[in-house]
C-alpha positions as CSV (number, residue, x, y, z in Angstrom):
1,X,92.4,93.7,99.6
2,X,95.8,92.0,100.6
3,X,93.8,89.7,103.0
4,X,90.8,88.9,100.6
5,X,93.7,87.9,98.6
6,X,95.2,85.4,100.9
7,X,92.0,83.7,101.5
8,X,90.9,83.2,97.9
9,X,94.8,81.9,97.3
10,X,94.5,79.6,100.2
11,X,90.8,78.9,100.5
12,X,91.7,79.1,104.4
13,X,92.0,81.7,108.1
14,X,95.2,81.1,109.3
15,X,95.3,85.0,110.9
16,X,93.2,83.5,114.5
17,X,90.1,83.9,115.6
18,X,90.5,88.6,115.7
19,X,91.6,89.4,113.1
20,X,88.6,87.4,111.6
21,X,86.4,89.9,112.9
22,X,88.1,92.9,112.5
23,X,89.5,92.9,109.1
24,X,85.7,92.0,107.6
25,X,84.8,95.1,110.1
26,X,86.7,97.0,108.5
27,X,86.4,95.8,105.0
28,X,82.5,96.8,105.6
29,X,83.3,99.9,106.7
30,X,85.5,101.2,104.4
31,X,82.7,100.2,101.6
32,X,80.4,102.0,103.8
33,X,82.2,105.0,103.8
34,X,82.7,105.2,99.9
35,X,79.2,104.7,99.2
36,X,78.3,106.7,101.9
37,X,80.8,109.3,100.2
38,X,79.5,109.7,97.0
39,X,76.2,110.0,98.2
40,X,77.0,113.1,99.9
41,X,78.6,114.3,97.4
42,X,76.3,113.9,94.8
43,X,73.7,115.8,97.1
44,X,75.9,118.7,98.3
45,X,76.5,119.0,94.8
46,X,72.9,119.2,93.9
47,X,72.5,121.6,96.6
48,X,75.2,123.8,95.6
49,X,74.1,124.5,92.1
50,X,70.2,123.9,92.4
51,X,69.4,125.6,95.3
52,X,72.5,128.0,95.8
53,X,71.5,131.0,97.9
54,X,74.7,133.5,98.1
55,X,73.3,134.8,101.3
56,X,74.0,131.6,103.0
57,X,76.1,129.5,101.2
58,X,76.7,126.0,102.2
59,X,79.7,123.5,102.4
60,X,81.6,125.5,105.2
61,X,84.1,123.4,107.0
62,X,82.2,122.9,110.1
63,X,79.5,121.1,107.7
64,X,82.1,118.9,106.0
65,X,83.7,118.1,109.4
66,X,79.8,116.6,110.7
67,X,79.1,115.4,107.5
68,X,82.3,112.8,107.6
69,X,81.9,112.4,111.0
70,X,78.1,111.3,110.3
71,X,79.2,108.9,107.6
72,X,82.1,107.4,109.6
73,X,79.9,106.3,112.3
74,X,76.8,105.1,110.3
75,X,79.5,103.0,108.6
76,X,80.7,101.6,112.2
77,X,77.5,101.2,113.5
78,X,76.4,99.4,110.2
79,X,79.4,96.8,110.0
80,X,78.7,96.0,113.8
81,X,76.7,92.9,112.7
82,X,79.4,91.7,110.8
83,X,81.8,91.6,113.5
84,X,79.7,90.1,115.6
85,X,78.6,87.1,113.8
86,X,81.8,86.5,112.4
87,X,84.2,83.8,113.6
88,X,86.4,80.8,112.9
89,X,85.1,77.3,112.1
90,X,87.7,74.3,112.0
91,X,87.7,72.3,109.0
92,X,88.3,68.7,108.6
93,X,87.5,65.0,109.6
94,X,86.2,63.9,113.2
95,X,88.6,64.0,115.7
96,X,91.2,65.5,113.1
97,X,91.3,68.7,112.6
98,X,93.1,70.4,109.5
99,X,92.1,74.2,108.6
100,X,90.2,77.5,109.7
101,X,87.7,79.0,107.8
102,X,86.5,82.5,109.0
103,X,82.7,82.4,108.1
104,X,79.7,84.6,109.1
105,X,78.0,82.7,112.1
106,X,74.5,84.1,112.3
107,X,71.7,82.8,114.8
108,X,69.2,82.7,111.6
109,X,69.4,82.3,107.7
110,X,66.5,85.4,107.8
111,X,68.6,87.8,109.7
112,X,71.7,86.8,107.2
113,X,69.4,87.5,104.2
114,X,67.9,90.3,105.6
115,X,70.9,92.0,106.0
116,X,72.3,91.2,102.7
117,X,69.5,92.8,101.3
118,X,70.0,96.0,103.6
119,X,74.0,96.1,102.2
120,X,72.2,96.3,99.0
121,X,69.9,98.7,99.5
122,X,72.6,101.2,101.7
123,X,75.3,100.5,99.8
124,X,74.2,100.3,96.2
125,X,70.6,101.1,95.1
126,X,69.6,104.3,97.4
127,X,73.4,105.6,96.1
128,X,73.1,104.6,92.4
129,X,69.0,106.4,92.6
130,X,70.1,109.6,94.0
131,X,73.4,110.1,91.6
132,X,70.7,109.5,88.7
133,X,68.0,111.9,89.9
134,X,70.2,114.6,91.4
135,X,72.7,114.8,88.1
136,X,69.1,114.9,85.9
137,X,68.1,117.7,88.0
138,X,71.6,119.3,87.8
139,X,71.5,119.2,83.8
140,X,67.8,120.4,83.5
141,X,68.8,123.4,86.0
142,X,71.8,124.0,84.0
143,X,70.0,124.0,80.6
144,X,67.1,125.9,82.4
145,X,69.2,128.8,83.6
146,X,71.5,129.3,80.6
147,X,68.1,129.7,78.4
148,X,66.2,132.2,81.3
149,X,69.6,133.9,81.4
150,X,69.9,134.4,77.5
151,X,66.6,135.5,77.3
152,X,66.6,138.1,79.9
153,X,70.1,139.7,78.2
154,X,67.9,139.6,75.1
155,X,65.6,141.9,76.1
156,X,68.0,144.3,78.0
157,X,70.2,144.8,74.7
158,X,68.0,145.1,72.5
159,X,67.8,148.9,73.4
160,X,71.4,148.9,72.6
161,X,72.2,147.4,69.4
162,X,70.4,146.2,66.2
163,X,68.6,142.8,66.2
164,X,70.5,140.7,64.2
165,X,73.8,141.4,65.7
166,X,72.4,141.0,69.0
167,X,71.0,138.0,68.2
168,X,74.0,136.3,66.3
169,X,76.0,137.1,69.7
170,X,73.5,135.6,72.2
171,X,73.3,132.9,69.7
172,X,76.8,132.0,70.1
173,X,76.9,132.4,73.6
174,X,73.9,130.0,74.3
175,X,75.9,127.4,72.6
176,X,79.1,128.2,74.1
177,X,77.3,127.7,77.8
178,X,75.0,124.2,76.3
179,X,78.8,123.0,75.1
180,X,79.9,123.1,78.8
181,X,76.8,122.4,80.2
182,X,77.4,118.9,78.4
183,X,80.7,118.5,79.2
184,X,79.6,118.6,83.0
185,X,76.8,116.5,82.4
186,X,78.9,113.8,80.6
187,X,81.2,113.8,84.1
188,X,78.0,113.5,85.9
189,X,77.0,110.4,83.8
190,X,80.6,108.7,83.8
191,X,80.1,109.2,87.9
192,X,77.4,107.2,87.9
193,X,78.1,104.5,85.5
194,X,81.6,103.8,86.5
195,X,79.9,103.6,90.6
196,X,77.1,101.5,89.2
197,X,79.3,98.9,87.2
198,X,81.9,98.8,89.8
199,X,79.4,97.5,92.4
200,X,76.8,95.7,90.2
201,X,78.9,92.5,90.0
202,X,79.6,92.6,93.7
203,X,76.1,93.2,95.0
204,X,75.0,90.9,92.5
205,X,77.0,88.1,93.5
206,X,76.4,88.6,97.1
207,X,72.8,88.0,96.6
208,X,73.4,84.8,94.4
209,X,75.7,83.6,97.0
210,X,73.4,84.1,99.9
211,X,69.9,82.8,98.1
212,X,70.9,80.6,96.1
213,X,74.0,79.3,97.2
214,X,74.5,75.9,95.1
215,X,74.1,77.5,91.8
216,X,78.1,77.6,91.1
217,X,80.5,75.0,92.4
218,X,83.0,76.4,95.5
219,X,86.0,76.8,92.8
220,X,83.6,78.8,90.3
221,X,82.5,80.7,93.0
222,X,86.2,81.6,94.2
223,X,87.1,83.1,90.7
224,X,84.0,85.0,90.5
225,X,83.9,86.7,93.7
226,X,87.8,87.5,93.0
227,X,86.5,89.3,89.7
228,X,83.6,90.9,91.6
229,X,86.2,92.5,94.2
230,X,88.7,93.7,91.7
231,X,86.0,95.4,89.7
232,X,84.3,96.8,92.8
233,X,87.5,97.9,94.3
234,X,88.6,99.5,91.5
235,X,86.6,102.1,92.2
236,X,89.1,103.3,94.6
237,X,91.0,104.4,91.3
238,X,88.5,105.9,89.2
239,X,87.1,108.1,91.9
240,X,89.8,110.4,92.6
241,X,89.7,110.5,88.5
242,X,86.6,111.5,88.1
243,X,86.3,114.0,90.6
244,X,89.5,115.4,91.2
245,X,91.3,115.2,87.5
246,X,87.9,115.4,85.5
247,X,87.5,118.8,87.6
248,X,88.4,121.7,85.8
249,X,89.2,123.8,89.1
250,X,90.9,120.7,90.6
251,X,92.8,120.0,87.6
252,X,94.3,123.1,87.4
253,X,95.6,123.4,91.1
254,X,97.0,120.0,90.3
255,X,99.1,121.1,87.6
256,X,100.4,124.0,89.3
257,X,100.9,122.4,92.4
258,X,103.2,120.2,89.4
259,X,105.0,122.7,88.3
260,X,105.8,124.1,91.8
261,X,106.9,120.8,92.9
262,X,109.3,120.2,89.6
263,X,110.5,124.0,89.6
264,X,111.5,123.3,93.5
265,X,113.2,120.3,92.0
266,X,115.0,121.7,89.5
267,X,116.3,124.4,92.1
268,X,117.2,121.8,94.6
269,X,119.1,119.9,92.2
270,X,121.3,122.8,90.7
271,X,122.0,123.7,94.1
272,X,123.5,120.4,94.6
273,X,125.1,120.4,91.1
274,X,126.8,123.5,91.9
275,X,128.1,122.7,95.5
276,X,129.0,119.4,94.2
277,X,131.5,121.4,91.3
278,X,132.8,124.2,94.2
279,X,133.6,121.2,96.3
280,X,135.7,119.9,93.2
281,X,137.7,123.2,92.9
282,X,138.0,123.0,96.1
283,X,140.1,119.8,96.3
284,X,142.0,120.4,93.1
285,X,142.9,123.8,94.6
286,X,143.9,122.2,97.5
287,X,145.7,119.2,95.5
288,X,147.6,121.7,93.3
289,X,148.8,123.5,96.2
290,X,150.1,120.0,98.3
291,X,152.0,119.6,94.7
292,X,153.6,122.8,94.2
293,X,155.1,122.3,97.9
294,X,156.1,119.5,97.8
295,X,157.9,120.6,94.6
296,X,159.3,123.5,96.4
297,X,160.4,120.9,98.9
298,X,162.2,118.5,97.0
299,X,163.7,121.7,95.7
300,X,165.2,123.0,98.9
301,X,166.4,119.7,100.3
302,X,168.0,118.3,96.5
303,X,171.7,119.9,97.0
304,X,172.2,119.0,93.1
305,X,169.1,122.2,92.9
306,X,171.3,124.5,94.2
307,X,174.4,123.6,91.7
């Protein structure tokens, strides 16, 4: 962000001719990464609550470990290109030269625009599909087993108590379970409109930059791609909100982490309140003894004391 900032500001590469390679590599990868993130996510979670099998239950931290380590080098090996054909191109009149500009360099427009197109499929649309379809499948599974599960109590207690007792109480715990069944599924549908307005712009722009490049003049295209990175990068923000804090589980360990951390506080600073008043005492004990002898000295050597 801090160098995509520079070069809108300036409109110039001033950083030589590496750092224009790596910092796009790693600005690739990084968007790599979060897409590739959320994809994983989305299907672990699918996985987890579709097709949960107690006897072998998934998401151990061996598979986490591969699965980051699977998405950290697909993101390497996909922002390889980018470093690659990336480079520095001087700016200015023959024979005088006045600026850098770090620009892609590819051997052929097709290759450019068929990778674009691959950054938008990888990146955006095979992400955006399978949050849609796997939080569909989550919220029909949900609904499904809450109405299987209801149904099955219903016929066990009904050798146990009277029918319409039985029935008000299954009633209300059918809608307890659909109330919280739709509180997940609104998380689930925040998820994937906040990721799919976050990118949209971004991806969107990239392919009107890249097809049909003389649609906006160089200073309209400037502020726009500036407007598409802040949205897209905001994602970095609403992420760990929507799937740390929007998480009840998560949520809670995060306040009581809180209050751990501001009860340790507390302590730490009433320890130091009270050593800071014992070391007071301390030097007025000392200061009232330094006065009462030197009272008791001026005492003994005044002969008039004595009289």
């Amino acid at each position: 962000m801090p160098f995509t900032l520079l070069v809108i500001i300036r409109r110039s590469w001033f950083l030589g001719a590496f750092l224009c390679k790596l910092v796009p590599f790693v600005q690739a990868s990084t968007i790599f990464v979060s897409a590739g993130t959320v994809l994983a996510i989305a299907v672990d979670r699918y996985n987890t609550i579709v097709h949960f099998n107690p006897q072998h239950p998934k998401g151990g931290k061996k598979e986490m470990l591969l699965n980051a380590t699977f998405i950290w080098l697909s993101a390497f090996l996909l922002s390889i290109p980018i470093c690659v054909f990336q480079g520095t191109v001087p700016v200015g009149l023959p024979g005088l030269h006045i600026y850098y500009k770090c620009v892609e360099l590819w051997p052929s427009p097709l290759f450019k625009g068929m990778y674009t197109v691959m950054i938008l499929m990888l990146q955006f649309a095979i992400p955006t599909l399978a949050l849609l379809v796997t939080h569909i499948h989550i919220r029909s599974h949900l609904n499904a087993r809450i109405f299987r599960t209801d149904s099955v109590q219903d016929v066990c207690k009904g050798y146990q108590q009277s029918e319409g007792q039985g029935t008000s109480m299954n009633h209300e715990r059918l809608k307890r379970d659909l109330r919280r069944n739709t509180r997940a599924t609104m998380v689930l549908l925040n998820i994937s409109i906040v990721f799919t307005m976050s990118w949209l712009p971004w991806n969107s722009l990239n392919l009107l930059a890249e097809f049909h490049p003389n649609v906006m003049s160089p200073k309209a295209l400037y502020l726009a791609f500036a407007i598409c990175h802040m949205a897209a990068m905001s994602s970095s923000v609403t992420n760990p909100i929507l799937y740390g804090w929007l998480n009840s589980n998560i949520r809670r360990e995060m306040v009581r982490m809180s209050w751990i951390i501001a009860k340790a506080g507390s302590a730490l600073v009433s320890n130091r309140s009270t050593q800071s008043d014992n070391q007071a005492m301390q030097q007025n004990n000392t200061l009232i003894r330094s006065s009462g002898g030197d009272s008791t000295l001026n005492r003994s050597n005044n002969p008039e004391s004595h009289v």
